[in-house]
BASEFI-75810 format. One record per residue: x, y, z of N, C-alpha, C, O in turn; residue in three letters; residue number from 0. Coordinates in steps of 0.001 Angstrom, whole numbers, plus 500000, padded with zeros to 6 digits. Example, Ala and Ser with C-alpha at 12.3 -4.5 7.8 and 13.67 -1.06 7.14 Angstrom:
% BASEFI-75810
n_u; n_v; n_w; ca_u; ca_v; ca_w; c_u; c_v; c_w; o_u; o_v; o_w; res; n
513190; 494310; 507800; 512300; 495500; 507800; 513200; 496700; 507800; 514236; 496681; 508465; ALA; 0;
512850; 497750; 507080; 513670; 498940; 507140; 512900; 500030; 507870; 513409; 501138; 508039; SER; 1;
//
This chain:
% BASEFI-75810
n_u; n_v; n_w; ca_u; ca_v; ca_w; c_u; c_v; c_w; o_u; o_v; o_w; res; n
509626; 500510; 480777; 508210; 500820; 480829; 507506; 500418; 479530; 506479; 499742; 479477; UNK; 0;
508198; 500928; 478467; 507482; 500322; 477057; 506938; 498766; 477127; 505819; 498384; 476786; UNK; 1;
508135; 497877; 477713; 507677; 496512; 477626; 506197; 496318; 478234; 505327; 495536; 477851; UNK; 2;
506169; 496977; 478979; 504391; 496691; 479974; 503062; 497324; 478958; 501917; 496888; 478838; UNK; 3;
503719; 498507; 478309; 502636; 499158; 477592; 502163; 498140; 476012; 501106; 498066; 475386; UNK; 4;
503289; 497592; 475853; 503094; 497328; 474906; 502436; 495837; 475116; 502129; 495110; 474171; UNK; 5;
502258; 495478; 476569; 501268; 494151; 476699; 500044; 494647; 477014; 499416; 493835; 477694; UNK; 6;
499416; 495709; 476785; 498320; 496120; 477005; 498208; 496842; 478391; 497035; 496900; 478762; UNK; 7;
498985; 497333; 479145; 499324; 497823; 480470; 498327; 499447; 480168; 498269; 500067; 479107; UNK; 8;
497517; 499855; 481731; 497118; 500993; 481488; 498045; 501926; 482462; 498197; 501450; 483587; UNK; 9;
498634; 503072; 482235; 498690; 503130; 484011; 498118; 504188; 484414; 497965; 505080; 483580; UNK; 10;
497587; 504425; 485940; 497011; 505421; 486074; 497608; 506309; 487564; 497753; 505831; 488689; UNK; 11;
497799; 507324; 487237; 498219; 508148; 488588; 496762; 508950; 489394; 495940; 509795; 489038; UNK; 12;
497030; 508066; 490760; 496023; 508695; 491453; 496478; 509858; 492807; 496667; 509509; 493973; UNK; 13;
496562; 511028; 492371; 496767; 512019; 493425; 495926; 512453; 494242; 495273; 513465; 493985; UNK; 14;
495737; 511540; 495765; 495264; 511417; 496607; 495480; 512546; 497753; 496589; 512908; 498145; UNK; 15;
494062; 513113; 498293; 494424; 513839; 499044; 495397; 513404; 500593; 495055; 512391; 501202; UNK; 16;
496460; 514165; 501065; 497443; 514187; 501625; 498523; 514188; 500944; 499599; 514220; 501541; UNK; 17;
498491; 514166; 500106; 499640; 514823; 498740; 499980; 516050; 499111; 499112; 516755; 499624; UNK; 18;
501191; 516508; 498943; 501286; 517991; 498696; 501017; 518662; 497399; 500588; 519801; 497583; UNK; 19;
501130; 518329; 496133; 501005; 518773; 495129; 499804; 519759; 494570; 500033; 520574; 493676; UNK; 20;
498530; 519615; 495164; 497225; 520842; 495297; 497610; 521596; 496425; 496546; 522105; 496777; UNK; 21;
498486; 521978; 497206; 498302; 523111; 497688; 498369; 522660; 499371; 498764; 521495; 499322; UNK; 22;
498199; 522977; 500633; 497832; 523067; 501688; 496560; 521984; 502457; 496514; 520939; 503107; UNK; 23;
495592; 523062; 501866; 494080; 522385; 502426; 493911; 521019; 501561; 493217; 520206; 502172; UNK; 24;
494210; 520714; 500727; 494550; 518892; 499877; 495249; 518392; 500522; 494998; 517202; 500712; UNK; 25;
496695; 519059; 501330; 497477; 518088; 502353; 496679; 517623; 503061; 496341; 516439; 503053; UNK; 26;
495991; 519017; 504229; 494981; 518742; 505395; 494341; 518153; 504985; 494090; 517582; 506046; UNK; 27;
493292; 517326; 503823; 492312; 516574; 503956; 492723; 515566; 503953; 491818; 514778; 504232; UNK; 28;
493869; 514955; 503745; 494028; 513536; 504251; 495544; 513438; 504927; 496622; 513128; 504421; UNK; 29;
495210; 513799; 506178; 496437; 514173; 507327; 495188; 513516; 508563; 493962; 513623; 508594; UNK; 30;
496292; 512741; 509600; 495419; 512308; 510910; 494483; 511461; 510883; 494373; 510240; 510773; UNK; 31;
493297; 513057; 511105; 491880; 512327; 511628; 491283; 512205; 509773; 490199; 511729; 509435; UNK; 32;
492206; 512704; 508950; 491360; 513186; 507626; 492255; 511849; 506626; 491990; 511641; 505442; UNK; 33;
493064; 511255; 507231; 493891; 510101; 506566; 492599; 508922; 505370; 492739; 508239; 504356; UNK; 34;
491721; 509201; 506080; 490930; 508029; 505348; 490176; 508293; 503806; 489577; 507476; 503106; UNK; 35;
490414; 509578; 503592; 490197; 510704; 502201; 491306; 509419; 501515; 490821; 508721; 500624; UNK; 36;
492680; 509162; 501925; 493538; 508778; 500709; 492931; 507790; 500170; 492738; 507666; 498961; UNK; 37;
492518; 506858; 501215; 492030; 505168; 500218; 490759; 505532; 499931; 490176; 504465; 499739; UNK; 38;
489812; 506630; 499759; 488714; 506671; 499673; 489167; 507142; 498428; 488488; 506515; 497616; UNK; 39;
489726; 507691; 497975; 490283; 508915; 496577; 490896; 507811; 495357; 490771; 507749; 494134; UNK; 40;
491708; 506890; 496523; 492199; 505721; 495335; 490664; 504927; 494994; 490273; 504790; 493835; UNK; 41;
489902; 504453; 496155; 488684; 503448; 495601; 487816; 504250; 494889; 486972; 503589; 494284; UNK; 42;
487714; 505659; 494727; 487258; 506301; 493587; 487968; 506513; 492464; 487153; 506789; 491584; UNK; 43;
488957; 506526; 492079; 489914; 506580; 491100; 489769; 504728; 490476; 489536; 504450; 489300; UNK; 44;
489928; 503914; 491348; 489597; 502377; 490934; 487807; 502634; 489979; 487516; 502285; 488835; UNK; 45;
487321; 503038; 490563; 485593; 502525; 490534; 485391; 503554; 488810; 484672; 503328; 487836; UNK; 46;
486438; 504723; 489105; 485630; 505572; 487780; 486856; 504813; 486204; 486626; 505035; 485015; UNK; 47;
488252; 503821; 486829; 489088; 503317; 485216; 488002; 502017; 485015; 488122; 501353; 483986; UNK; 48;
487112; 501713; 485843; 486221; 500435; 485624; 484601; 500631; 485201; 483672; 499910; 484834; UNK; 49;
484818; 501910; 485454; 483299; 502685; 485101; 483451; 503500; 483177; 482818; 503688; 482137; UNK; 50;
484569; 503673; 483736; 485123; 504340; 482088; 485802; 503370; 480747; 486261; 503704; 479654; UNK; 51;
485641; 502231; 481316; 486046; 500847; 480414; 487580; 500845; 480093; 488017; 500610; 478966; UNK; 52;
488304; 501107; 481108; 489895; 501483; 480626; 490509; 499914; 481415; 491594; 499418; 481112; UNK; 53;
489590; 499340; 482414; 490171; 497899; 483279; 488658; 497470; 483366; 487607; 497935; 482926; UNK; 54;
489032; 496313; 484175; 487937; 495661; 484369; 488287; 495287; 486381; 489459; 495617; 486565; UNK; 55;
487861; 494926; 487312; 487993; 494508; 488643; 488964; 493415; 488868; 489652; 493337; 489886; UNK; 56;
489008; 492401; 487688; 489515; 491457; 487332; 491099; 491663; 486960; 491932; 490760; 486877; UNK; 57;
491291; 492907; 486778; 492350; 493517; 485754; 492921; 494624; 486273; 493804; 495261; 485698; UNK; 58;
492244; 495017; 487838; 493586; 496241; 488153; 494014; 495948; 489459; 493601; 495142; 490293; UNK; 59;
495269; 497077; 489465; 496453; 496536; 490225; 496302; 497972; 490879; 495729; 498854; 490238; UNK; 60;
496891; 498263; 492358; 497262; 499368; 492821; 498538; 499390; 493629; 498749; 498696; 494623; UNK; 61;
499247; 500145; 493165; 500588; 500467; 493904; 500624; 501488; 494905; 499863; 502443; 494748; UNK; 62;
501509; 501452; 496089; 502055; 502656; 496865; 502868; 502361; 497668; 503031; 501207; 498063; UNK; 63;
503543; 503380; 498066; 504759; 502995; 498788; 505015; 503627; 500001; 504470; 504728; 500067; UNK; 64;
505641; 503318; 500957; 505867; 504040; 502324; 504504; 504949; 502719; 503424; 504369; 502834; UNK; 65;
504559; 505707; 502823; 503316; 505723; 503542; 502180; 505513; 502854; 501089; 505539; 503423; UNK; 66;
502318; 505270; 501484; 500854; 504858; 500953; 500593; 503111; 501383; 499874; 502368; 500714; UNK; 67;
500968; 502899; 502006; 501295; 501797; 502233; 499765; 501382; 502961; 499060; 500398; 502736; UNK; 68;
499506; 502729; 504083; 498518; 502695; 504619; 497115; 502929; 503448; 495969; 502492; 503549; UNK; 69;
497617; 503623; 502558; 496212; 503901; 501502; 496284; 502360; 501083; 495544; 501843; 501920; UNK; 70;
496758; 501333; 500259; 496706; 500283; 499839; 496101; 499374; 500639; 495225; 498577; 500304; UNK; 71;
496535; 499500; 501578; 496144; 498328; 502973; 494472; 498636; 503613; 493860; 497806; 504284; UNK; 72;
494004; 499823; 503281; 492780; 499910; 503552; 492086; 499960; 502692; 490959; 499486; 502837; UNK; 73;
492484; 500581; 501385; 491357; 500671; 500021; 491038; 498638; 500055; 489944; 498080; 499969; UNK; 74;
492312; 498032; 500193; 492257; 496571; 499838; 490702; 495884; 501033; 489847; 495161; 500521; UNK; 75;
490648; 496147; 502044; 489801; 496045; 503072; 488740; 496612; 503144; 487876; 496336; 503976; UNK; 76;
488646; 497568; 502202; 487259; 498360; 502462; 486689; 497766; 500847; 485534; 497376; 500673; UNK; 77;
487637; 497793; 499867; 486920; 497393; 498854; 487412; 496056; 497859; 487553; 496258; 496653; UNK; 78;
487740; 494260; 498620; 488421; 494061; 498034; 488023; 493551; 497078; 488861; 492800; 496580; UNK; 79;
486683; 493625; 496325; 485794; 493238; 495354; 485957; 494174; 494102; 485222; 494021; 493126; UNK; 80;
487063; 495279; 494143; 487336; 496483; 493321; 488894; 496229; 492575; 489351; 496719; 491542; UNK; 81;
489561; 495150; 493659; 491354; 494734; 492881; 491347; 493861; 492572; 490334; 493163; 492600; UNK; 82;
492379; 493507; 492164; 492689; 492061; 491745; 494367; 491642; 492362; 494813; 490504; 492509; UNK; 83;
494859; 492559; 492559; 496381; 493071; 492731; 496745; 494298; 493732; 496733; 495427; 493242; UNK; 84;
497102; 494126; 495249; 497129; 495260; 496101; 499100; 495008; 496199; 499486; 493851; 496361; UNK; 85;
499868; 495828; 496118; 501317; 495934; 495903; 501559; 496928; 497047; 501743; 498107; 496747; UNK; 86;
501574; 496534; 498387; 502423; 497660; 499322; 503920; 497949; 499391; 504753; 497309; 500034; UNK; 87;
504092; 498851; 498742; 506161; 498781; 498592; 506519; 499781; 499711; 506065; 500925; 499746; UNK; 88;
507449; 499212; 500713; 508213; 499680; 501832; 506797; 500059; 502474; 506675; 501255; 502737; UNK; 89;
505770; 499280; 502751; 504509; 500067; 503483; 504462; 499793; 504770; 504681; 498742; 505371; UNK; 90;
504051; 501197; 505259; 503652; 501185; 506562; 501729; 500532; 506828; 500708; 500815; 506203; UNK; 91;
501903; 499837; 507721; 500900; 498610; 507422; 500247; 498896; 508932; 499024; 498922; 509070; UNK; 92;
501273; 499135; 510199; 500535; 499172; 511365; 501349; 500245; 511906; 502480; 500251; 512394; UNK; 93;
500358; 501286; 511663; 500614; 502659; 511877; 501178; 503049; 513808; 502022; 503795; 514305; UNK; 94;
500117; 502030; 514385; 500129; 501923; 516379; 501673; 501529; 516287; 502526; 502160; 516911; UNK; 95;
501827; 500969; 515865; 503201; 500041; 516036; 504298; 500533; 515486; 505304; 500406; 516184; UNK; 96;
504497; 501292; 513997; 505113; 502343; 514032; 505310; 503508; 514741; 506435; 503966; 514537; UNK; 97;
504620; 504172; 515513; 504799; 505331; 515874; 505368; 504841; 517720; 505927; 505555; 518553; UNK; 98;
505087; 503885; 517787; 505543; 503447; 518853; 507194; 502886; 519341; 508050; 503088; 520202; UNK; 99;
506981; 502228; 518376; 508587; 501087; 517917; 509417; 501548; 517585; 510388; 501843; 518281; UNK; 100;
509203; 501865; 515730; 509832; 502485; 515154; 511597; 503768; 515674; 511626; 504720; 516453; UNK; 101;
512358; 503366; 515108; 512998; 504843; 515454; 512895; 505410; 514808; 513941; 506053; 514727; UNK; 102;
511860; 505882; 513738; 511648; 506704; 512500; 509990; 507158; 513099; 509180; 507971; 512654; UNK; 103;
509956; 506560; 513869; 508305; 507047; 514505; 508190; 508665; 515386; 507971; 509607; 514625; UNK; 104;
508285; 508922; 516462; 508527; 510250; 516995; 508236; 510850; 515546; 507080; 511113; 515216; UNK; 105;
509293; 511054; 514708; 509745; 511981; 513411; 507963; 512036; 512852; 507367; 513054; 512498; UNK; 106;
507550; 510999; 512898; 506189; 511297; 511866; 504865; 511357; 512633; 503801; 511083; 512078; UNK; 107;
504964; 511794; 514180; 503980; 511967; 515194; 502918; 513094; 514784; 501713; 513094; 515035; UNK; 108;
503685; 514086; 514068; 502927; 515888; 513163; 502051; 515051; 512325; 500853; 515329; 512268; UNK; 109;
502608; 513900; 511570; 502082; 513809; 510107; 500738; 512755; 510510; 499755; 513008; 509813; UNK; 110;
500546; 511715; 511428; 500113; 510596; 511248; 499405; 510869; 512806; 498414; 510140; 512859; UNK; 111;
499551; 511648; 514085; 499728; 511632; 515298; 500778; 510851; 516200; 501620; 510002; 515908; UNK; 112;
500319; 511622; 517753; 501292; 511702; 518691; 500387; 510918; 519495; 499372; 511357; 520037; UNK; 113;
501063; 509033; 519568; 500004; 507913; 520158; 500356; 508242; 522541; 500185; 507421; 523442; UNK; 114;
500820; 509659; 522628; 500583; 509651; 523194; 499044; 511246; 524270; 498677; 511840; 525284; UNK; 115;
498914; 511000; 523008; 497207; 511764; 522595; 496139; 511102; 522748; 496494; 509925; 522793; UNK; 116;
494949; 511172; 522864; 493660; 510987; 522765; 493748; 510850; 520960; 494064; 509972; 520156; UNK; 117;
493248; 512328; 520902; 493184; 512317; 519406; 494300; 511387; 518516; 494001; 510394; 517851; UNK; 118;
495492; 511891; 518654; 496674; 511214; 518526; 496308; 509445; 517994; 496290; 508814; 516937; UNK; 119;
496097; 509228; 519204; 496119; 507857; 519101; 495112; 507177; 518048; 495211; 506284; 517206; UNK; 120;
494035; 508080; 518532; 492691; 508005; 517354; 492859; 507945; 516117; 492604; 506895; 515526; UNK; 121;
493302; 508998; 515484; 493933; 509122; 514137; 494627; 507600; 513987; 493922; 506750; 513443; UNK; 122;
496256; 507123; 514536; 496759; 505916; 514585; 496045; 505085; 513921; 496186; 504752; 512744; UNK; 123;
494871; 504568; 515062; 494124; 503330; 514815; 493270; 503429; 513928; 492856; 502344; 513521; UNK; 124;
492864; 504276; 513489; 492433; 504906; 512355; 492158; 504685; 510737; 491254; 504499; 509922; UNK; 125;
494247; 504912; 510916; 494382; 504291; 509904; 495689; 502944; 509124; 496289; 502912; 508050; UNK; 126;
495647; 501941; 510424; 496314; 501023; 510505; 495661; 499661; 510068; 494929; 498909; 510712; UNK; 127;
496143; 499565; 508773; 495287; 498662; 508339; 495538; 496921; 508693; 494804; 495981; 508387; UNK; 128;
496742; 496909; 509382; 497182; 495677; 510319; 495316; 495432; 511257; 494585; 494441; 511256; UNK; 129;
495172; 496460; 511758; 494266; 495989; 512960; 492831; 495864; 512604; 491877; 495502; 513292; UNK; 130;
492903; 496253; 511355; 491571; 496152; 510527; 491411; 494866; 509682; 490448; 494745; 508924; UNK; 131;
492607; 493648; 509845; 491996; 492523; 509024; 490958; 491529; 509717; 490852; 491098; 510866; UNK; 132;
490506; 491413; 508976; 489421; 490104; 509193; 489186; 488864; 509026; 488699; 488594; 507928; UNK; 133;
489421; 487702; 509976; 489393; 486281; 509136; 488756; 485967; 508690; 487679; 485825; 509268; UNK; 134;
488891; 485565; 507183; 487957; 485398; 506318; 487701; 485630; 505379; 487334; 485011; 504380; UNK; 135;
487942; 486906; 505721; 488204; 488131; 504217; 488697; 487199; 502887; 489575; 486336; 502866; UNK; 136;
487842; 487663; 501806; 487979; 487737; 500739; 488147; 488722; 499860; 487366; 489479; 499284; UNK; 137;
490276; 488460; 499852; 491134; 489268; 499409; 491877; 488791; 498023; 492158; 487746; 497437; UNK; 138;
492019; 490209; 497868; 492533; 490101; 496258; 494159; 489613; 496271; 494585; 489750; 497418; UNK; 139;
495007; 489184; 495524; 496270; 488997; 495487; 497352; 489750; 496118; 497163; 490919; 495783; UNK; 140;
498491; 489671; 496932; 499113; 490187; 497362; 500565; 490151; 497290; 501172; 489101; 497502; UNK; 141;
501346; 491585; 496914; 502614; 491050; 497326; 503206; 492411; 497507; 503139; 493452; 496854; UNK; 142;
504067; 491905; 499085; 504571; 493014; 499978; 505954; 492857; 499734; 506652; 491858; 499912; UNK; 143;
506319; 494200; 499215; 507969; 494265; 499039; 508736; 495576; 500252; 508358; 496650; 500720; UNK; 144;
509668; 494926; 500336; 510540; 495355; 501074; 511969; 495336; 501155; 512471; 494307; 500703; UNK; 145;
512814; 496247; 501636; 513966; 496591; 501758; 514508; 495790; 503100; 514045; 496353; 504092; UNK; 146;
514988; 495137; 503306; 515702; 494710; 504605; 516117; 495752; 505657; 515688; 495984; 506787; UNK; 147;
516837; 496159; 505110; 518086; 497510; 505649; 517421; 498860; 505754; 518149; 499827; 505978; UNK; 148;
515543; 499113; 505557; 515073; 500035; 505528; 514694; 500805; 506749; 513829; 500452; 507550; UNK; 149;
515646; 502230; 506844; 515627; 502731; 508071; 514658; 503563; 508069; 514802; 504409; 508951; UNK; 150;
513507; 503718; 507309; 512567; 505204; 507528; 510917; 504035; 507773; 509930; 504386; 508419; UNK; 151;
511068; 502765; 507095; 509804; 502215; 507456; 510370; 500569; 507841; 510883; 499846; 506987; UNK; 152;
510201; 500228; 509034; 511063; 498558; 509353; 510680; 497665; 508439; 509566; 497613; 507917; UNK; 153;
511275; 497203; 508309; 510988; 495429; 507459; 509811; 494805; 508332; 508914; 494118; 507842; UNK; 154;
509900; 495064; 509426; 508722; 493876; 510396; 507221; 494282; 509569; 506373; 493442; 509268; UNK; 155;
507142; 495414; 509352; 505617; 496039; 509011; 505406; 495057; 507326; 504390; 494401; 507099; UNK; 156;
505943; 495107; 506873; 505583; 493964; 505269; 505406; 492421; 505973; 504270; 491960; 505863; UNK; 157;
506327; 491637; 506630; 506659; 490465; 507308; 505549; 490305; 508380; 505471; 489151; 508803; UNK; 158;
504557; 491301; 508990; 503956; 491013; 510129; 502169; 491063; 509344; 501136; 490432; 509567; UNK; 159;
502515; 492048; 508478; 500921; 492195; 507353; 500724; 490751; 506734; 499703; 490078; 506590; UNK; 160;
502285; 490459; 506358; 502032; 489413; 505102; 501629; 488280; 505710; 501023; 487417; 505075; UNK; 161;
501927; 488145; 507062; 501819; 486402; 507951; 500197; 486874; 508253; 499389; 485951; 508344; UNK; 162;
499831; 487891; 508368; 498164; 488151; 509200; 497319; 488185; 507922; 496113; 488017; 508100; UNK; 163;
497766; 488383; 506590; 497048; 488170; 505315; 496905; 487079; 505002; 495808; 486668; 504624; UNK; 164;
498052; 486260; 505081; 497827; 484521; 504942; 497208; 484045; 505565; 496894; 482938; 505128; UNK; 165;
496619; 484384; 506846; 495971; 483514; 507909; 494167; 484021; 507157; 493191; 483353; 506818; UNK; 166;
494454; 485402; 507171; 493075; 485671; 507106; 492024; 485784; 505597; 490817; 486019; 505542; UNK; 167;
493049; 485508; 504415; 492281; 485341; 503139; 491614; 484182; 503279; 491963; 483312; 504077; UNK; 168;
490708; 484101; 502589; 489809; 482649; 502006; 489243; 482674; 500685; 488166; 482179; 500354; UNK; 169;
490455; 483592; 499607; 490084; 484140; 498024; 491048; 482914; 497695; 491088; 482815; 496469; UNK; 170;
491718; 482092; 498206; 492894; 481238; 497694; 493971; 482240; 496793; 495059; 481848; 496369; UNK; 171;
493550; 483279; 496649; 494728; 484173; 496096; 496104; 484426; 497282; 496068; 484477; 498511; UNK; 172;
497050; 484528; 496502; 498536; 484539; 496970; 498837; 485867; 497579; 498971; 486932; 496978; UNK; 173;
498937; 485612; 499058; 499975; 486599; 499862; 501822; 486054; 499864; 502495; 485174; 500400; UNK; 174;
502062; 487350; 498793; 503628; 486908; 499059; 504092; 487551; 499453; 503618; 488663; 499220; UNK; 175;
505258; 487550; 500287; 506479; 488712; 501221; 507727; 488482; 500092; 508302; 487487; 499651; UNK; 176;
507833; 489979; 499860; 509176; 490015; 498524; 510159; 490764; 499196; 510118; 491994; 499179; UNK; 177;
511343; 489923; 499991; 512319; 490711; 500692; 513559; 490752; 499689; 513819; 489837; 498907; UNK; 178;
514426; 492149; 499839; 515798; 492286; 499356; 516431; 492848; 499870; 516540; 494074; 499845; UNK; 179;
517228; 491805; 500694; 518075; 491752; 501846; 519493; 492762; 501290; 520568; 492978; 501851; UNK; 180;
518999; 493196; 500077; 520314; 493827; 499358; 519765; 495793; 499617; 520754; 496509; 499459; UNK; 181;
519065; 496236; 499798; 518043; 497562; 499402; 517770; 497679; 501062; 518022; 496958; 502027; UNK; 182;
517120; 498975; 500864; 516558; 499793; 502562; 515456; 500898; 502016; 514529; 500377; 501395; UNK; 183;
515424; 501730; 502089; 513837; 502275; 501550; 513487; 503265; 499878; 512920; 504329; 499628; UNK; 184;
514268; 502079; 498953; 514328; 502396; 497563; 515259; 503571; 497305; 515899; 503355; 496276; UNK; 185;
515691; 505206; 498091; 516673; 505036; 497806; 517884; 504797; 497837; 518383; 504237; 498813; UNK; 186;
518723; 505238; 496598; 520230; 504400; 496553; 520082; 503132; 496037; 521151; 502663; 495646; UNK; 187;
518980; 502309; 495882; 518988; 501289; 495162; 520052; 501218; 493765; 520263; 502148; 492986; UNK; 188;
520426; 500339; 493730; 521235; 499858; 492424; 520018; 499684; 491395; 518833; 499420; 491596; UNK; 189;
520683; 499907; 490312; 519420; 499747; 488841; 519188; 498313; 488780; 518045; 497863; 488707; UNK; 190;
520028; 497716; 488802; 519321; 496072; 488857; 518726; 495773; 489532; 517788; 495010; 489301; UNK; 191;
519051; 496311; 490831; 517705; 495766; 491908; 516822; 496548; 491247; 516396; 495713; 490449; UNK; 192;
516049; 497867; 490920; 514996; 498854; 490917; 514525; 497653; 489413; 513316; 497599; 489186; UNK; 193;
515285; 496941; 488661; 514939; 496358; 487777; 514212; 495225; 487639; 513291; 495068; 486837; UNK; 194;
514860; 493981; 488866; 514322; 493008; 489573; 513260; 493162; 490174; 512305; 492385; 490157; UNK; 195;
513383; 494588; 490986; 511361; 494281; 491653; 510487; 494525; 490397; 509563; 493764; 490113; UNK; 196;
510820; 495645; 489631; 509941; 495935; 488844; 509536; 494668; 487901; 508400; 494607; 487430; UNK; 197;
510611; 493554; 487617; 510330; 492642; 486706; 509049; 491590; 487422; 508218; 490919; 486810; UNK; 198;
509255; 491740; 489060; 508965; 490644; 489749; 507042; 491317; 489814; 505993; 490701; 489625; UNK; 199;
507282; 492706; 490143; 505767; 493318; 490174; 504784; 492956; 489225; 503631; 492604; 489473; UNK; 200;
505502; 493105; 487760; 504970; 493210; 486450; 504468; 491163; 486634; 503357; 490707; 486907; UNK; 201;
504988; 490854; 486523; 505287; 489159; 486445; 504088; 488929; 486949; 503211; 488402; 486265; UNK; 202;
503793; 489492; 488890; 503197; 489109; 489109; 501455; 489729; 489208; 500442; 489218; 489684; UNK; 203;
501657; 490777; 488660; 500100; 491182; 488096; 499963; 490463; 486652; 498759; 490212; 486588; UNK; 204;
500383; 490144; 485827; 500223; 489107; 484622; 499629; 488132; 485253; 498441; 487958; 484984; UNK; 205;
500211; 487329; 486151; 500082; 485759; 486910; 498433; 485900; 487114; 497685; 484989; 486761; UNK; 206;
497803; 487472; 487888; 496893; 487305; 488152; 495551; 487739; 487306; 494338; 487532; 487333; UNK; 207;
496357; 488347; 486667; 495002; 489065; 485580; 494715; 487983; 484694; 493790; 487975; 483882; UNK; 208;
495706; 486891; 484919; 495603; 485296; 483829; 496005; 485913; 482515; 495212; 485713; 481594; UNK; 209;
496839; 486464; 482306; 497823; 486621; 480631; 498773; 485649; 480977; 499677; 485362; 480193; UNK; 210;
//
């Protein structure tokens, strides 16, 4: 971690509602129908390190993983004039298609809905940021990492975002798919691998911030 700080790296933790960590009613506000609080909480957390002179739009990066996967994939779509760098790790990208497919789906029907609901389904589409791209879009840099062997979120969901991001940017910025056919959903990872993505993450927010 030192090596990043010491290139001028800021980092910032954004505890987004659907967190457990405030309590209950902070879960409930971004659960379901209330899912869209998370990327709204990160594009406020973006807007106030660029309002407070700590980055510039040009200069920040946002991470999340497994199910933030869905916060990344929509903050990137709703605001992509706010990143420069959207990083979905093990993300769930098309929420319909998880809860459907998935054999890790059923299990998260409480958390996300039950697509065989009204509401249910609502929530889903909601917040699946697969079905929300746009051709055309002018998007910030991308790169989707993934576990091969990952049994709680599939490999298809990074591999199916990353081919529908390439089609649909027109920022000439880079959608890349970062597979490791060695890993499954971070844990148990070996330290060299947890070392390799991290080298490959860092690398490639440098590439784009132009250091």
């Amino acid at each position: 971690h030192f090596a990043y700080f010491d290139r001028g790296f800021v980092r910032a933790f954004c505890h987004v509602r659907g967190g457990g960590e405030k309590g209950e009613a902070w879960y409930r506000a971004g659960y379901q129908m209330t899912k869209a609080n998370t990327w709204k909480d990160l594009i406020a957390c973006g807007e106030y390190l660029v309002r407070e002179g700590y980055t510039s739009p040009q200069r920040l990066a946002a991470v999340g993983g497994s199910a933030g996967g869905i916060m990344i994939g929509n903050a990137m779509l709703e605001r992509p004039d706010l990143f420069a760098v959207m990083v979905p790790q093990v993300g769930v990208m098309d929420s319909v298609g998880a809860a459907l497919r998935d054999p890790n789906g059923p299990v998260n029907w409480p958390e996300f809905g039950d697509p065989n609901t009204e509401a249910g389904f609502k929530s889903l589409v909601g917040m699946s940021s697969y079905h929300k791209v746009e051709d055309g879009a002018k998007l910030p840099a991308v790169m989707l990492t993934h576990g091969y062997n990952d049994p709680r979120v599939a490999v298809w969901h990074s591999a199916k975002m990353g081919a529908r991001l390439q089609r649909a940017t027109s920022s000439g910025k880079p959608v890349l798919l970062n597979i490791d056919y060695d890993a499954g959903h971070g844990v148990g990872s070996s330290q060299s691998s947890v070392n390799a993505q991290r080298a490959d993450l860092l690398i490639f927010m440098l590439w784009q911030f132009g250091v």
